[in-house]
Steps between C-alpha positions, in 0.01 A plus 500: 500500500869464382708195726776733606813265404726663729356336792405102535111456578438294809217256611206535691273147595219555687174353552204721614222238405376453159806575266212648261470802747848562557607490182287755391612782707873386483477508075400914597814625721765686404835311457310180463627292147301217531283299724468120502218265664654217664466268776795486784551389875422153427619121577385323153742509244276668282195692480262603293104626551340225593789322748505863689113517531499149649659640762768191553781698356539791716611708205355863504316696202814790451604755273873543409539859470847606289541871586776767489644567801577840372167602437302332768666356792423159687314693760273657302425201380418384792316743629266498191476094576349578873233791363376253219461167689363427879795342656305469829309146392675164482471313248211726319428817308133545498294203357890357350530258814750252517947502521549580169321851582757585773695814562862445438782678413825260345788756558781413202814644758556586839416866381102419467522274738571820738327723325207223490503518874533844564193572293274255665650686860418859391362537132214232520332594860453867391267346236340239678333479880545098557810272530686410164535145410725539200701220496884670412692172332838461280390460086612182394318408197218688289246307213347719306114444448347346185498752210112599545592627851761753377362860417172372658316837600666674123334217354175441636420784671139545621418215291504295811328620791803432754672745274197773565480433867846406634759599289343852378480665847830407579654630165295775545600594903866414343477795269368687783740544765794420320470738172876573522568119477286489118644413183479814262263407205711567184 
């Protein structure tokens, strides 16, 4: 897809567990120029891998999503972030257990802060049946994961059986129920 250079691309962090998984279906929507894996949320001055698995940090496995606003807005983004992740379990998505596998959303303005909560009031419930724990918190700083991290899924594919079992389905229910929200394959 062409960046549209009439209109600035804005940022997206969020963390919907394993970065590996949300990656994936971010690097396939529409308006999307790039997605990063990255750690944020955190009290350490740095982070990398193994600091955010220990669990001292409180960093949390995110993706930075750059996107044009022009093709796909913030809320779209956001409401492809609540189908693709269960924002209903602290701290955990599936056997990913621990902080750093949180659901959070770091708004970059006042605008996704709003937005942020709006969606979690009325976007987010129509999807899911139990309370939503997303934390909603201000970005202040983003690392970006070690090299062999980035492009993970692309990469390795089902190689790796967390690939097959985890990140798979929820490519595949992405390209589901939002087939409007694809990349076209040039």
């Amino acid at each position: 897809m062409e960046k549209n250079n009439n209109t600035p691309t804005q940022l997206a962090t969020l963390g919907g567990g394993c970065f590996w998984c949300t990656e994936a279906v971010f690097q396939e929507v529409q308006g999307v120029h790039s997605v990063t894996s990255g750690y944020s949320g955190g009290t350490a001055e740095t982070a990398d891998y193994k600091l955010v698995c220990s669990g001292t940090t409180r960093h949390a496995e995110v993706v930075q999503v750059e996107f044009d606003p022009a093709v796909i807005s913030y809320e779209d983004i956001l409401e492809i972030f609540w189908a693709t992740h269960d924002p209903t379990t602290l701290n955990r998505q599936g056997n990913d257990a621990g902080p750093q596998y949180r659901s959070v959303i770091f708004y970059h303005s006042e605008a996704q802060k709003a937005a942020a909560e709006r969606s979690i009031a009325e976007v987010a419930p129509k999807i899911w049946d139990r309370p939503i724990v997303t934390e909603i918190s201000p970005f202040e700083e983003f690392f970006p994961a070690e090299e062999y991290h980035q492009e993970y899924y692309q990469n390795v594919g089902n190689r790796n059986p967390y690939c097959t079992f985890v990140i798979t389905p929820k490519v595949q229910k992405f390209r589901k129920n939002f087939k409007d929200k694809l990349k076209t394959q040039t």
